[in-house]
Every structure is written in structure tokens, then in C-alpha cells.
N, C-alpha and C positions, 0 to 999 in steps of 0.2 A: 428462581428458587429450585434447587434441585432435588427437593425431599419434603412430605410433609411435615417431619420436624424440625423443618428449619421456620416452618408457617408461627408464628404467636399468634394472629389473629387473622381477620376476612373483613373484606370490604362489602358492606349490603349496597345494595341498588336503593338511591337516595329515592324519597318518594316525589318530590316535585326539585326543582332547579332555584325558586324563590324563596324567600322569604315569609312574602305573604303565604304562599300557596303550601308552604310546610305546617304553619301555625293551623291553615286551614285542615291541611289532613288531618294533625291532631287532634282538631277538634270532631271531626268526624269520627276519627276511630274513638276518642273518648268518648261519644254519644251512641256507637252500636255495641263497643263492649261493656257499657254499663246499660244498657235493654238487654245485652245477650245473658250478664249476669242477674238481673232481677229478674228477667221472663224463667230461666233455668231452674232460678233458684225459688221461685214461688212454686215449682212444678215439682221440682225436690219435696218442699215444705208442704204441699198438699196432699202427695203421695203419699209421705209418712205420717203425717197427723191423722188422714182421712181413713176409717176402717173400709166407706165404700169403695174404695181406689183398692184395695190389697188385694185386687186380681193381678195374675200375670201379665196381663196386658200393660198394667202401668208398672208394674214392678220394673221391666223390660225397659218404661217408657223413661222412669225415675235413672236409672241404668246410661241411657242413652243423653239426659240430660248432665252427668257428670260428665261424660265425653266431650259435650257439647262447650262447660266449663274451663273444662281442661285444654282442649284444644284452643281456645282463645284467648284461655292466660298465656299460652306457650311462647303466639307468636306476636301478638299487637303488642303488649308492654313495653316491650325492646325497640317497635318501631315507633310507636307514640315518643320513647324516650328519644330517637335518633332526630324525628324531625323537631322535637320542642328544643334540642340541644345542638341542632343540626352537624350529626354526627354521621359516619357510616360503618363504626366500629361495631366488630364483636370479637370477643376472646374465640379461640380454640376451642376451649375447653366450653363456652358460653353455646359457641354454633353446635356441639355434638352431643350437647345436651337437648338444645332446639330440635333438632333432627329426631335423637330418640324417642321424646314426648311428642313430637309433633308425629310424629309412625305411630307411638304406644295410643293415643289419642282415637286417630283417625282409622289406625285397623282397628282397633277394639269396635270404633264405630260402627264399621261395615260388616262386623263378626256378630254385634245387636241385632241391626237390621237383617240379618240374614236370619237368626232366630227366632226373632219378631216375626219374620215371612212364615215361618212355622208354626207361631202362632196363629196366625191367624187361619193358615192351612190348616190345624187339627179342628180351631171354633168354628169353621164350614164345611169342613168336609168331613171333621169326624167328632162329632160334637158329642154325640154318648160316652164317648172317650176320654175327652177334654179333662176332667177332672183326675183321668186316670193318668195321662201321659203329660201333662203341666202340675201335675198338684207343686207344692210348695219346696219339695226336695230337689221334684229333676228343675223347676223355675232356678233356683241357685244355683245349681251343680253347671247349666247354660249360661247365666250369666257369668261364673267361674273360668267356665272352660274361653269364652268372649274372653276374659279382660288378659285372660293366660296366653293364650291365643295373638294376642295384642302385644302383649309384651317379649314373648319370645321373637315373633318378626321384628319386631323394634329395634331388639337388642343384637341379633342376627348382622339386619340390613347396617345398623348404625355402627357395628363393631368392623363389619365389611367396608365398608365406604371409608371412613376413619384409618383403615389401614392401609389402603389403595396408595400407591407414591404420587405428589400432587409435583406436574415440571407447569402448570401453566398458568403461574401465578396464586393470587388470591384474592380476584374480584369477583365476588359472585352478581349473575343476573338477577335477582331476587331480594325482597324488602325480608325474605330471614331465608335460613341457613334451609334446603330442603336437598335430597341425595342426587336430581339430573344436574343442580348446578354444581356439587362437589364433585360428581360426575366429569365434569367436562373439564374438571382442572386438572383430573388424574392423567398420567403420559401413558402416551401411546401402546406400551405393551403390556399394560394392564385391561386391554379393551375386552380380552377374550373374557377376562374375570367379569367385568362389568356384565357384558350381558350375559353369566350364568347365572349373577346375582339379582338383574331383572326378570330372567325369567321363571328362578323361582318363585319370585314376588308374584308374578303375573300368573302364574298356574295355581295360587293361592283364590288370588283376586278372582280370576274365572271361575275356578270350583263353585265359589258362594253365589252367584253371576247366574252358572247353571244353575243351582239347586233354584234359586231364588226365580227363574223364570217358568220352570219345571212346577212348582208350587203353586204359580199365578195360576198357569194353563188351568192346572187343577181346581182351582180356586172358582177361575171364570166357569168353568163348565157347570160345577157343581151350584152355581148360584144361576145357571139357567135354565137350570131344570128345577128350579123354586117354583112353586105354581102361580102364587099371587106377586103383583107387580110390589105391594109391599112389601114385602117378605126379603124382595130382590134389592128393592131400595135399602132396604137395613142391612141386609148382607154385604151390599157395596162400599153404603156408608163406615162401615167397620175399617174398610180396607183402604178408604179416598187416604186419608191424612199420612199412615204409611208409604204408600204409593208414590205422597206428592214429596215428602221426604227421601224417599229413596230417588228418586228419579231429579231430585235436585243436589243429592251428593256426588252422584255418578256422572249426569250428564255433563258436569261442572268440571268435576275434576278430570273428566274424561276428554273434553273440550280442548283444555289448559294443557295435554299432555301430549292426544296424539291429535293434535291439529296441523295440517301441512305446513309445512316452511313454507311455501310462497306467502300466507298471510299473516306470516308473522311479525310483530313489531314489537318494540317495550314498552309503546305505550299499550297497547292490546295485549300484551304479555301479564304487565301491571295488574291492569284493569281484571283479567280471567283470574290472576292468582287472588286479589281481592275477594273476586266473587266467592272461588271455592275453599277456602281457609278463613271470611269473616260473615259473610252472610247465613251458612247453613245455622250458625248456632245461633242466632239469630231470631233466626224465621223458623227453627223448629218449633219452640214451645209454639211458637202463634200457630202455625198450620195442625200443633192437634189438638190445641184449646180451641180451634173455629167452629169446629164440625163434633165438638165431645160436649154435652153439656153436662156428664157428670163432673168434669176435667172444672171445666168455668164456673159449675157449683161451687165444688169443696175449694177453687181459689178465693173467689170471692168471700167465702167464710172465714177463710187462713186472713183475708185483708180487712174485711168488718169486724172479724176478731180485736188484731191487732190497735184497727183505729180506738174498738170499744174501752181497751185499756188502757188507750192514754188519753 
């Protein structure tokens, strides 16, 4: 192919070789992306029905559960359909759509999380404050600037990539369309472009990276110079569920990207991209419903509610 418009469509990376073992993925991704959408979506529906939840902290978390949504409609639909249909088709026009939401999704994510960091940097370390630098206006105006944030790189990266001339076929290594494998289809003297286009990505990524480690340091100090060992535990506690969140966004996707060649393989390839595109959404509601018991109150009410009226 000597151009990417001569491409109509991309070949995904089949997820197993069998029969059986297609049916089985199916059934699997249909089983985590219906807990990713019910656990999400009770966390939505708590958030806004509960007036105790209408601090920034959940507003942030309600924020972060749309992402969580979004990202996992984006990419399993397609591949649940591939293997129940045992197909490895996607249109053009299907993959750079994938590609944009699955960016607008996932940066918006890590644009949250970084504000969240902030969060909880002002609730420990400048707490007399807190109502003054979160109140209700700059809460919005931050999640705004997140989802804005999110969508300009999306649109950036996905309009970049998309334009790139493709000499190296159209099989991608990957169960959906994401920018290293359209990457590698691109011809060779488009390389200089590619990595300007990574590394503006990456000096995005790092900025929030800093701040976000910059804010712990702060965070940690400030909670041990708390005098009483309770005070300390509550202070932590605050911070565990973010912590475990963030460090299973990163470590994941960070794993999956810059991990040596020598151990790389498609089966271990498969497997990391699984982890970092279908579990986080997943396992967030659960990791801050575990440690929140106002979070598992107001649900459990939104679900006693619902059974009472029928």
C-alpha cells in the first residue's frame, strides 16, 4: 500500500487462534465490562443523588468514573464483537475514531487524577484554605480545563497519526486501533515527525507526573508532622484509594509501553494491553468504595432504594 488512502480498513490482532478460546474471551470481556459499567455507574448515581457526596472530592471522583465509562465502551465493544463474529476488521474511519476517544478518555483520565492530587494536597496541607481554593466554581472550571485538556491532545495526536503516510501495510499488533501500532505502519521518512509528535505527548505526560510527585512529597511531610498516630491514619487514609488508582493507571500503562524488547512477546504484549485499557475501569469504583464508607453508604441507599420500589 503506498499511501494511507489507499487503506479502507485495519486488521486488529485476533484475540485467541480458536474457537473455543474466542467465545471464551467474549465471555470474559462481556463479564468485566458489565461490573465496569454497573460499579461506574452506581458511583455516578450516588454522587448525584447524595447531597453528603457533593464535596469535590467525589465531584472529581463522579468525573473520573465517566472516563472510566468511556474508555471501555471505546475499546471492548469492537473486540467482544470480533471474537463472537471471529472477525479482525475495522473501517478507517471506525479505527480513528477508536484512537481519538480512546486519547480523549484516557488523557482526560490522567488530567483528573492529577487534580485530584491537588486535592487532596490543599485537604492536608492547606486545609483552612480548602474551601476557598475548591469551592464549587474553581471544582468545575478544573474539571473543564481536564476534559478540555483531554480533548485537544486527542484531537492533536489523532489528527497527527491519521495523517502520517502508512507504506507498511495494515495489520495492526493490537485487539484495537491505539497511535505505536499506526505508528509503525507509517514509512520511514515520516520517523522525524513521529517522534516530535511523541514527545510532545510525553512532556505533557511528565509535567502532571511532576506536579503529582511534587504534591505527594508535600502531602507525606505534612502528615508527619500530625502529632497523634490517628490523625495520621485519617490523613493517609484519605489519600490510599487515590494512590492505589493512580499507581495502577501508570504503572500499567507504563509497563505495556516502555518495556524492553528483549521480553517482549504477543502473548505478554496481549495480556499488558488487557490489563491497562480493561481493568483500571474496573477496579476503580471498587478500590474507592473499599476504604470510603461514606462512598458504600450513599450506594447501598441508591440499591435499597431502588429494590424498595419494586
Amino acid at each position: 500500500m503506498s499511501n494511507s488512502s489507499s487503506i479502507s480498513h485495519f486488521l486488529l490482532l485476533p484475540l485467541a487462534d480458536t474457537r473455543q478460546l474466542q467465545l471464551l474471551h467474549f465471555c470474559l470481556f462481556l463479564g468485566i465490562s458489565l461490573a465496569a459499567l454497573l460499579a461506574n455507574s452506581l458511583i455516578i448515581s450516588a454522587v448525584a443523588c447524595s447531597h453528603l457526596l457533593h464535596t469535590p472530592m467525589f465531584f472529581f471522583l463522579l468525573n473520573l468514573a465517566l472516563t472510566d465509562l468511556g474508555s471501555i465502551l471505546t475499546t471492548v465493544p469492537k473486540a467482544m464483537h470480533n471474537s463472537l463474529w471471529d472477525t479482525r476488521n475495522i473501517s478507517y474511519e471506525g479505527c480513528a475514531a477508536q484512537v481519538f476517544f480512546l486519547l480523549f478518555f484516557i488523557g482526560t483520565e490522567y488530567y483528573l487524577l492529577t487534580v485530584m492530587c491537588y486535592d487532596r494536597y490543599v485537604s492536608i496541607c492547606k486545609p483552612l484554605h480548602y474551601g476557598t481554593l475548591l469551592g464549587s466554581r474553581a471544582c468545575a472550571h478544573m474539571a473543564a480545563a481536564a476534559w478540555a485538556s483531554g480533548f485537544l491532545t486527542a484531537l492533536l495526536l489523532t489528527a497527527n497519526t491519521f495523517s502520517l503516510p502508512l507504506c507498511q501495510g495494515n495489520a495492526l499488533g493490537q485487539f484495537f486501533c491505539e497511535v505505536p501500532q499506526i505508528l509503525k505502519l507509517s514509512c520511514s521518512h515520516s520517523k522525524l515527525r513521529e517522534l516530535g509528535l511523541l514527545a510532545v505527548h510525553a512532556s505533557l505526560a511528565l509535567g502532571c507526573f511532576v506536579f503529582i510527585v511534587f504534591s505527594y512529597v508535600q502531602i507525606f511531610r505534612a502528615v508527619l508532622r500530625i502529632p497523634s498516630e490517628q490523625g495520621q491514619h485519617k490523613a493517609f487514609s484519605t489519600c490510599l484509594p487515590h494512590l492505589a488508582v493512580l499507581s495502577l493507571f501508570l504503572s500499567t500503562a507504563d509497563f505495556a509501553y516502555l518495556k524492553p524488547p528483549s521480553i517482549s512477546s504477543p502473548s505478554l504484549d496481549l495480556a499488558l494491553s488487557v490489563l491497562y485499557s480493561v481493568m483500571p475501569p474496573a477496579l476503580n469504583p471498587l478500590i474507592y468504595s473499599l476504604r470510603n464508607q461514606e462512598l458504600k453508604a450513599a450506594v447501598w441507599r441508591l440499591i435499597s432504594g431502588q429494590f424498595q420500589k419494586h
